[in-house]
C-alpha positions as CSV (number, residue, x, y, z in Angstrom):
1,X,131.6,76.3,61.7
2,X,134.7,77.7,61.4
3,X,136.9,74.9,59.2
4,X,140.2,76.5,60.1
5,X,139.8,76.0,63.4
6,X,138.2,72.3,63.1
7,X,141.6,70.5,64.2
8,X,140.8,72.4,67.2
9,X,137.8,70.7,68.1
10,X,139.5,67.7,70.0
11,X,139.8,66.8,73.4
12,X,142.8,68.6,75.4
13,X,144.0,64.4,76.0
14,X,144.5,64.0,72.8
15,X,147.4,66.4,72.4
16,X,148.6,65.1,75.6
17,X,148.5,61.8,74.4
18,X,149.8,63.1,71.4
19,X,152.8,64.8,73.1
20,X,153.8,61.9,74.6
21,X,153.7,60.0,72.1
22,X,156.2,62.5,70.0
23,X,158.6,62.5,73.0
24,X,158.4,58.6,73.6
25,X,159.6,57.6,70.1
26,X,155.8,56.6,68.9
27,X,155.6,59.3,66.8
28,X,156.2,57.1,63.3
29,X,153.9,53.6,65.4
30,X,151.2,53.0,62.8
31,X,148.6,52.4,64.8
32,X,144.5,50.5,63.9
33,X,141.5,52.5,65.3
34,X,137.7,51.3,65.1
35,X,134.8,53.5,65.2
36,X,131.8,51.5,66.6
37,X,128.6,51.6,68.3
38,X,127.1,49.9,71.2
39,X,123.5,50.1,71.2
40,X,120.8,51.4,68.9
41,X,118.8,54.8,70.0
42,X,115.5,54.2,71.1
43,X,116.0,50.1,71.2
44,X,115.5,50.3,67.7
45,X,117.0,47.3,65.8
46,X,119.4,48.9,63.4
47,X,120.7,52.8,62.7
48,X,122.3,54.4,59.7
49,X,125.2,55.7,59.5
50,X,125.8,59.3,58.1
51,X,128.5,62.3,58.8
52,X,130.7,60.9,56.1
53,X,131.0,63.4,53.9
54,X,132.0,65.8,56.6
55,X,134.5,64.2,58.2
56,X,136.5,63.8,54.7
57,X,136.2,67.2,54.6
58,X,137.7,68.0,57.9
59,X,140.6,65.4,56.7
60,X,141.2,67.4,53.7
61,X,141.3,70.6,56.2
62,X,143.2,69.2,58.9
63,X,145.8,71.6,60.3
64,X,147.0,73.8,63.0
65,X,147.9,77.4,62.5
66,X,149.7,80.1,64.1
67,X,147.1,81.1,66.7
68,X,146.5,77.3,66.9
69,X,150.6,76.3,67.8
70,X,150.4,79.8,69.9
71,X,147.6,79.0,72.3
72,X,149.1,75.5,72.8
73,X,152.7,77.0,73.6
74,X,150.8,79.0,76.3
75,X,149.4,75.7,78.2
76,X,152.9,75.3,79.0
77,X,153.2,71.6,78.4
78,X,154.0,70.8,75.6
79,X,157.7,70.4,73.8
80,X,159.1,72.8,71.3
81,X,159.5,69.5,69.2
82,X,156.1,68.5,69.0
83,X,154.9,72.3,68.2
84,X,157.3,72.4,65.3
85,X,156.0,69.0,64.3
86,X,152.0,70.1,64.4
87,X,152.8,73.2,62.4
88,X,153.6,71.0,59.3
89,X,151.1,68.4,60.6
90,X,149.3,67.4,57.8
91,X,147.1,63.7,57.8
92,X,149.2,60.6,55.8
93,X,147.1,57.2,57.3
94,X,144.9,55.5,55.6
95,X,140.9,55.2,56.3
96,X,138.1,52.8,55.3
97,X,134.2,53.7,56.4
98,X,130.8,52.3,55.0
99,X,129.1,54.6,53.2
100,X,126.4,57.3,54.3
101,X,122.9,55.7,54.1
102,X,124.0,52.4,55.2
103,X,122.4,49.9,57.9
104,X,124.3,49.4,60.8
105,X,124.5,47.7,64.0
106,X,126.0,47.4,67.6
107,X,129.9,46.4,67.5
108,X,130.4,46.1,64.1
109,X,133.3,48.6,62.4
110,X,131.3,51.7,60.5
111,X,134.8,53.4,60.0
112,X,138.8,52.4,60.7
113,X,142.0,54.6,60.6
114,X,145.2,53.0,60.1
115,X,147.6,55.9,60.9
116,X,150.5,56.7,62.6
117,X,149.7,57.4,66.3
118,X,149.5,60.8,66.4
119,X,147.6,61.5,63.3
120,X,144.9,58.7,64.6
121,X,144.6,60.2,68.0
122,X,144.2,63.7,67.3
123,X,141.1,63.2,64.5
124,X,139.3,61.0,67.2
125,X,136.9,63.8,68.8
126,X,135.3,65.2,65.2
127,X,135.4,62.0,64.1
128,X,133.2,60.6,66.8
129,X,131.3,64.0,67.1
130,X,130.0,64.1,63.1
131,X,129.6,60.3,62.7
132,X,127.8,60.2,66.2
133,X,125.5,63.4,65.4
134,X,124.6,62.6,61.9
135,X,123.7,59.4,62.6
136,X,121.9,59.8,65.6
137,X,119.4,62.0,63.7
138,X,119.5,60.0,60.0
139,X,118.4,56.8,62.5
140,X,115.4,58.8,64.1
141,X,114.6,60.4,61.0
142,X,114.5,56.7,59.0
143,X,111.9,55.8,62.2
144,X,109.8,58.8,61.8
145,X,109.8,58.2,57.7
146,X,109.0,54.3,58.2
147,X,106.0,55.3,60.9
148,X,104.5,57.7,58.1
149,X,103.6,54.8,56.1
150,X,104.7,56.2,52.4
151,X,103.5,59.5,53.4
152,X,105.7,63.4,53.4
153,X,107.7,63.8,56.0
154,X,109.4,66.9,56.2
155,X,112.1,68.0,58.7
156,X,110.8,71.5,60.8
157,X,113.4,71.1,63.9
158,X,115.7,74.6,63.1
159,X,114.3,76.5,66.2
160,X,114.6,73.7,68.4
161,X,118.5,71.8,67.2
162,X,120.9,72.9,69.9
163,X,123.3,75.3,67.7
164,X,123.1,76.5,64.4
165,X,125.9,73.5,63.2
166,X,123.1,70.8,64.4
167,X,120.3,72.6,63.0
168,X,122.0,72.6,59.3
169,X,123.9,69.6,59.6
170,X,120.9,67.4,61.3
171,X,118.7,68.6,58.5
172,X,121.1,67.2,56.2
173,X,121.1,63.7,58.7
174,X,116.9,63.7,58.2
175,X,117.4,64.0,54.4
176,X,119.3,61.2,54.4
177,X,116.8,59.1,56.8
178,X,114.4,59.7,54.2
179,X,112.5,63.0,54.5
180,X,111.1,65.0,51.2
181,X,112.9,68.5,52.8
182,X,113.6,70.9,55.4
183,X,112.3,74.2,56.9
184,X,116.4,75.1,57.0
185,X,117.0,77.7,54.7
186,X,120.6,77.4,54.7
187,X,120.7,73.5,54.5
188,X,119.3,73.6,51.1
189,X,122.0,76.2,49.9
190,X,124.8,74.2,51.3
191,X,123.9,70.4,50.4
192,X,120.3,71.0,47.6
193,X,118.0,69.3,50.4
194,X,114.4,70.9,49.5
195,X,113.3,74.0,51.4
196,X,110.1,75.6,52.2
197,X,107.5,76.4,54.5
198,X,103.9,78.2,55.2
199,X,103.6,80.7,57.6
200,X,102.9,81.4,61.4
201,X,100.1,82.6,63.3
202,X,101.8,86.0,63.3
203,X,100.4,86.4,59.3
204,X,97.2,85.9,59.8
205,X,97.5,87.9,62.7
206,X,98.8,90.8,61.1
207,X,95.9,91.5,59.2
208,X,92.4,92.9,59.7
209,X,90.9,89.2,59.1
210,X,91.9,86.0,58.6
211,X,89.9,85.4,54.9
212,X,92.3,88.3,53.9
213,X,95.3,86.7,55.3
214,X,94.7,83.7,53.5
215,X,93.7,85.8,50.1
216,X,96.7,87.7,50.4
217,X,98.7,84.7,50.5
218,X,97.5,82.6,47.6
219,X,97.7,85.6,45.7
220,X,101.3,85.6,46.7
221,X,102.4,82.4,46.3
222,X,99.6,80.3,44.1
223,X,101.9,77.8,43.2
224,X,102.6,76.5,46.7
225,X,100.1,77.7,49.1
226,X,99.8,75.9,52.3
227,X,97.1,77.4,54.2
228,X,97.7,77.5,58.8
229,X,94.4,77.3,59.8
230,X,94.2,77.0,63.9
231,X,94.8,80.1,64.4
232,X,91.1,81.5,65.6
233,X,89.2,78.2,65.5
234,X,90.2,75.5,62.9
235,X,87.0,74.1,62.1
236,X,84.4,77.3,62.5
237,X,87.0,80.0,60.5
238,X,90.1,78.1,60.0
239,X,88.8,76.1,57.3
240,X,86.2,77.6,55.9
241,X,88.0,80.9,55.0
242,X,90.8,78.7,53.3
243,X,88.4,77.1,51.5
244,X,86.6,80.2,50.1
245,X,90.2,81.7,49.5
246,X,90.9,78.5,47.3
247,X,88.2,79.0,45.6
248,X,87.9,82.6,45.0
249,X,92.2,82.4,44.3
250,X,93.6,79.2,43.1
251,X,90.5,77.4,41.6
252,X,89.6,79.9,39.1
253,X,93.1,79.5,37.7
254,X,93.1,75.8,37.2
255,X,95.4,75.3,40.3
256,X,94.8,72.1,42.0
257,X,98.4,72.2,44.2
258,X,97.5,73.7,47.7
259,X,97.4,72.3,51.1
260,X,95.9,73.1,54.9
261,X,98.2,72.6,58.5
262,X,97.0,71.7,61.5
263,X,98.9,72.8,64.4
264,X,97.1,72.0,67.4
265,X,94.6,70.6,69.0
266,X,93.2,66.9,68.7
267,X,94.8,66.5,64.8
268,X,93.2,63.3,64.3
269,X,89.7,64.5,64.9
270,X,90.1,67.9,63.3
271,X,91.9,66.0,60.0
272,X,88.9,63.7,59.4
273,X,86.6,66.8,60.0
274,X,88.6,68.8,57.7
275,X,89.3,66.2,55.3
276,X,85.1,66.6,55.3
277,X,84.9,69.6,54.8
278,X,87.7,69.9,52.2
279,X,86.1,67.4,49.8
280,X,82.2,68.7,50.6
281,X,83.8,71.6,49.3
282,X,84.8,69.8,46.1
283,X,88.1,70.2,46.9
284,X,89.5,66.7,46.9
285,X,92.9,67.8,45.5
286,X,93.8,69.7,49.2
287,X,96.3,68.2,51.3
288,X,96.1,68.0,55.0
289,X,99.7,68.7,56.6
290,X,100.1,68.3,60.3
291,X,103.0,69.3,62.8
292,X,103.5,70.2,66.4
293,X,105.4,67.7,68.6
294,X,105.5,64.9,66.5
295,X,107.4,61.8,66.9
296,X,107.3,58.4,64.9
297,X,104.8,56.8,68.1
298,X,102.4,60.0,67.3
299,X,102.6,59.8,63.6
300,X,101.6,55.6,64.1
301,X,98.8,56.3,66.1
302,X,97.4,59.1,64.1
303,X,97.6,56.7,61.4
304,X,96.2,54.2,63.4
305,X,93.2,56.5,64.2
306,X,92.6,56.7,60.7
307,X,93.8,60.9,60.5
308,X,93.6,61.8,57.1
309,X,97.2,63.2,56.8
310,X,99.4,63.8,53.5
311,X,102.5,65.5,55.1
312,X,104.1,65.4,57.9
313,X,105.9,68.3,59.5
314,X,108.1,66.9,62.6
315,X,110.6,68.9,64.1
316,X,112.2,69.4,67.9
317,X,111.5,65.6,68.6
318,X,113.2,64.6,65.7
319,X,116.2,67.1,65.1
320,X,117.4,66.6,68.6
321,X,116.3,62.8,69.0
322,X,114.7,63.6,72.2
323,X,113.9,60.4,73.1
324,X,117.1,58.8,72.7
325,X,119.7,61.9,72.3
326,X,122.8,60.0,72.3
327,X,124.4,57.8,69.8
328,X,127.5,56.3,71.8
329,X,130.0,55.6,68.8
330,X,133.4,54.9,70.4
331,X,137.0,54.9,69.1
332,X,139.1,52.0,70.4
333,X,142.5,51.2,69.3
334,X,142.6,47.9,67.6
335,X,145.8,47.0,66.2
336,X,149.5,48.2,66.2
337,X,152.2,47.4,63.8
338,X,155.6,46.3,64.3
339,X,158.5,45.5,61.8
340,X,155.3,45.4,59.4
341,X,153.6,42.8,61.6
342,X,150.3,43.6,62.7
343,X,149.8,43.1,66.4
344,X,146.0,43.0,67.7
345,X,145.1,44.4,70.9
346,X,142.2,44.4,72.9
347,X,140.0,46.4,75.5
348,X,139.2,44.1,78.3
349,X,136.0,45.0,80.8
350,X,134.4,43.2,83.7
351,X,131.3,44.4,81.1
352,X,131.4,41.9,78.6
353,X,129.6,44.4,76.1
354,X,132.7,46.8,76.5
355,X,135.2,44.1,75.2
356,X,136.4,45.2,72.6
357,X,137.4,42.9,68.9
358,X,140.8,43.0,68.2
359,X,143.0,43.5,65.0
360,X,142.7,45.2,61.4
361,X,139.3,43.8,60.4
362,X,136.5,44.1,57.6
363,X,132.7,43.2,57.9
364,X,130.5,41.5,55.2
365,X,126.6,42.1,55.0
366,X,125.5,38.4,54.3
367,X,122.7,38.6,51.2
368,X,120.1,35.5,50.4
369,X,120.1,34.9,47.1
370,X,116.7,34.1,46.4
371,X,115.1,36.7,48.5
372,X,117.5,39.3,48.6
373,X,117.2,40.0,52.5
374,X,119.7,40.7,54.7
375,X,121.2,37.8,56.7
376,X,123.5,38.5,59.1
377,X,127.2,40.8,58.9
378,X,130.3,38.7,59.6
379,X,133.3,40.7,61.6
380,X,136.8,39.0,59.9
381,X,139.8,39.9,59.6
382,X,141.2,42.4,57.1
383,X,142.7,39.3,54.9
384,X,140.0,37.0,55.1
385,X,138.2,36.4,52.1
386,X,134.3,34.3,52.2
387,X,134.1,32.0,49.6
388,X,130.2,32.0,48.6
389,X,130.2,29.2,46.4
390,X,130.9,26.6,49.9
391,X,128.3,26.8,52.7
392,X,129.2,28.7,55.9
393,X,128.4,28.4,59.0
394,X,128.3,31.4,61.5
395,X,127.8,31.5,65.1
396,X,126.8,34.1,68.2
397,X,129.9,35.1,69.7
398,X,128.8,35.4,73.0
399,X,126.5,31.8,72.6
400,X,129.0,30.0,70.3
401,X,126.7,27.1,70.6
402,X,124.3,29.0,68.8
403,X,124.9,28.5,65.1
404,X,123.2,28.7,61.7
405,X,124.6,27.3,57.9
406,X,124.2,29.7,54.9
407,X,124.2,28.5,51.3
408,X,123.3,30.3,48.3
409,X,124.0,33.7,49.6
410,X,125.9,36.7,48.3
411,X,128.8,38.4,50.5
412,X,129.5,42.5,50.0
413,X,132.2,44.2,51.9
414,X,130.6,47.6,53.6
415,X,133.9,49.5,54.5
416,X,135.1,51.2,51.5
417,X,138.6,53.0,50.9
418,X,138.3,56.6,51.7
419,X,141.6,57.6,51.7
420,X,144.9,56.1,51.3
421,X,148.2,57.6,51.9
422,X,146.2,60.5,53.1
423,X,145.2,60.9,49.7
424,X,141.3,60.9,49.4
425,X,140.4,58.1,47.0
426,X,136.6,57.9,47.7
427,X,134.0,60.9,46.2
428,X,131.1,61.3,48.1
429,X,127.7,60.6,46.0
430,X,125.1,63.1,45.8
431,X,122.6,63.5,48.6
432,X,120.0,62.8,46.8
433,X,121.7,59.2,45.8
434,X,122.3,58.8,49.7
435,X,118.6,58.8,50.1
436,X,118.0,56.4,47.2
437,X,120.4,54.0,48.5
438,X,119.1,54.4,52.1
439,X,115.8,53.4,51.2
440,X,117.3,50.7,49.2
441,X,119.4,49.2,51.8
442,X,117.1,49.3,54.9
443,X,114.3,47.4,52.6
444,X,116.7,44.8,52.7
445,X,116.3,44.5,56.3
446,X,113.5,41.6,57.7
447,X,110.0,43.5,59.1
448,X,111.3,41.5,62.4
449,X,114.6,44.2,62.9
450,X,112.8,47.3,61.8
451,X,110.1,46.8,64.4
452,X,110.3,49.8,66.6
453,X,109.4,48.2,69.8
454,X,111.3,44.7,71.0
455,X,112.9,44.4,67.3
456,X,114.3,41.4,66.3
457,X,118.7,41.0,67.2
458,X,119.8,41.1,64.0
459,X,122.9,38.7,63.5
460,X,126.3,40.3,63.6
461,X,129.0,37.6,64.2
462,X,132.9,37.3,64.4
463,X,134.6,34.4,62.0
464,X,136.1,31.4,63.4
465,X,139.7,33.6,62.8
466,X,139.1,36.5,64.3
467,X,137.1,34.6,67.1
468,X,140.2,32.5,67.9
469,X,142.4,35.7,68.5
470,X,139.9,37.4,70.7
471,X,140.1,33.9,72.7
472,X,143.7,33.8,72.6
473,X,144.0,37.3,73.7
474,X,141.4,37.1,76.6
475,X,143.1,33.5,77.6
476,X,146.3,35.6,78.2
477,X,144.9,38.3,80.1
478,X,143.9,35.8,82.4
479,X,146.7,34.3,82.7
480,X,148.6,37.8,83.4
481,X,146.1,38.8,86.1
């Protein structure tokens, strides 16, 4: 993608909106905007978050240039004022988001600008585009990763991601939702995740048989030979010509690092026959890899089936989230601020799920103590402060009767300070620290949230304060209506 052009990607509205706004007088109006989701993909029971560390960038390059300010003169709407203004337009709010990696769920902030209003309007489509991408595909990749029961997953999707940005980008996303690397060439250049691959059928093909194809390649590359054999018949040529190319090639020079992939056909069946065949061979050390069309439900029963698989290769399924390909984070204005008072406002629906909370706000993930789990994240407002050491008791927002106590627990804050002033005061980690804290933070999750089907609501509640000015503000609407 073209970074000069990024401010560009935006929604014609918003510099509409953003027009207005400059010719109204609401140019200088700080305004409070909350990115959010409303449901998990695939009625999965959390997602992680993840597109952070592209949307500071696009912060940090956020301006419109001459061609920019040219085409907009030619839509002929908007002032000379507000051109002049977006040709020095640089961003000045301030920003809070949790960080990549992190477990999140329905209605809960994952990032807030506090801006003036143009500023915050006019970052609103990359900002929902990146977060909503990356984490669409870091939450299917984490289900995929969990379904492989400790094994390799790797990320194969470039051919099928719709545009070269989502095939890069998305293999990034996986990385972060736990797989060991990527078939994308460029993604490893760009951001160090692992690349590398084994051939198609077209190299065996391209020679006069398919024991010198496999010769030929372990010759080339000893140290990392994955072997495609389906593409005669797997278990009458496939097979035994790799194994007679491991042994004449590899063996012989103490290497025990080499692998098979199945591609087709019935890869449970043809695994365990392999897997046979492999160690009849005396060939323990192989690995199996299998790919084509897999998804975290094929990868579970495969397992379940008892298919001996090391590695993983899933790739259209997973770098487009077929199943689920939309993410559905929002951005809905929150707050305003007058005469440095901060006025909440709300979103009102005859869908109560589209209400939105109100005010400048910050969420705590809820720790026990003893075990460590995950209880619950509290919604508050941006000045409240839990005291640990005193029991609390939370309660469901939309059943306030339903209520639970905590004691001896441990309250962290997930939205950190990214920039301030327009100043970026946050450095994003390494990728490979992502990963590590990914892993760490979803094992923090009960077995009951990350089951895949009819997962268990984890508890994400609004304090008694913040609760009351939702109430207040819903009680007037009423009363306006």
């Amino acid at each position: 993608m073209n970074h000069q052009h990024a401010s560009m990607i935006t929604d014609f509205y918003e510099f509409t909106m953003a027009n207005g706004y400059y010719n109204y007088g609401y140019r200088d109006r700080i305004v409070y905007f909350d990115v959010f989701f409303r449901k998990v993909p695939d009625g999965g029971g959390f997602a992680i978050a993840a597109g952070l560390e592209q949307f500071v960038e696009y912060i940090n390059n956020l301006r419109f240039d001459n061609d920019d300010i040219e085409y907009l003169k030619s839509k002929k709407c908007f002032s000379d004022e507000f051109l002049a203004y977006l040709a020095n337009f640089h961003f000045t709010g301030d920003i809070w988001a949790v960080p990549e990696g992190t477990p999140i769920f329905p209605g809960e902030p994952i990032l807030t600008v506090r801006a003036p209003a143009i500023e915050a309007q006019l970052i609103e489509t990359f900002t929902l585009l990146t977060l909503n991408h990356q984490s669409l595909i870091a939450t299917k990749a984490n289900r995929v990763v969990r379904a492989s029961g400790g094994r390799v997953v790797l990320e194969f999707g470039s051919r099928r991601a719709q545009g070269a940005d989502a095939a890069v980008i998305g293999a990034r996303a996986a990385y972060i939702g736990g797989c060991a690397g990527t078939a994308c060439t460029l993604t490893d250049e760009l951001y160090g995740v692992p690349a590398g691959g084994t051939m198609a059928h077209s190299w065996i093909q391209m020679f006069d048989s398919e024991y010198e194809a496999f010769r030929t390649y372990c010759e080339t590359y000893p140290n990392s030979t994955t072997l495609l054999v389906d593409t005669y018949n797997t278990l009458k040529s496939g097979v035994p010509n790799a194994i007679r190319a491991f042994k004449d090639v590899l063996v012989p020079r103490g290497i025990t690092n080499f692998a098979i992939r199945l591609d087709s056909g019935d890869i449970a069946y043809l695994s365990k026959k392999a897997r046979a065949m492999l160690d009849e061979a005396g060939l323990e050390c192989c690995k199996i890899t299998a790919s084509n069309g897999l998804d975290e439900y094929l990868i579970r029963d495969l397992l379940m089936q008892d298919a001996k698989i090391d590695t993983f290769g899933v790739g259209e399924r997973m770098i487009t989230a077929s199943s689920a390909p939309i993410f559905g984070c929002v951005y809905k204005l929150a707050a305003i601020e007058e005469n440095g008072e901060i006025i909440p406002k709300i979103k009102i629906s005859e869908n109560v799920g589209k209400i939105t909370n109100p005010h400048f706000k910050k969420v705590y993930r809820l720790f026990d103590n003893d075990s460590g789990m995950a209880l619950a994240d509290l919604i508050c407002v941006h000045d409240e402060v839990i005291d640990t050491s005193k029991p609390l008791t939370i309660f469901d927002p939309l059943a306030t009767w339903k209520t639970k106590t905590l004691e001896n627990f441990t309250a962290r804050e997930l939205l950190v300070p990214v920039f301030k002033n327009g100043q970026q005061v946050y450095t994003p980690p390494k990728l490979t620290d992502v990963q590590a804290y990914c892993k760490k933070e979803v094992a923090t999750l009960w077995d009951e949230v990350k089951r895949f089907e009819n997962p268990h609501d984890y508890y994400v509640d609004l304090s008694q304060k913040l609760w009351d000015i939702k109430k207040d503000l819903l009680d007037h609407a009423g009363r306006q209506s």
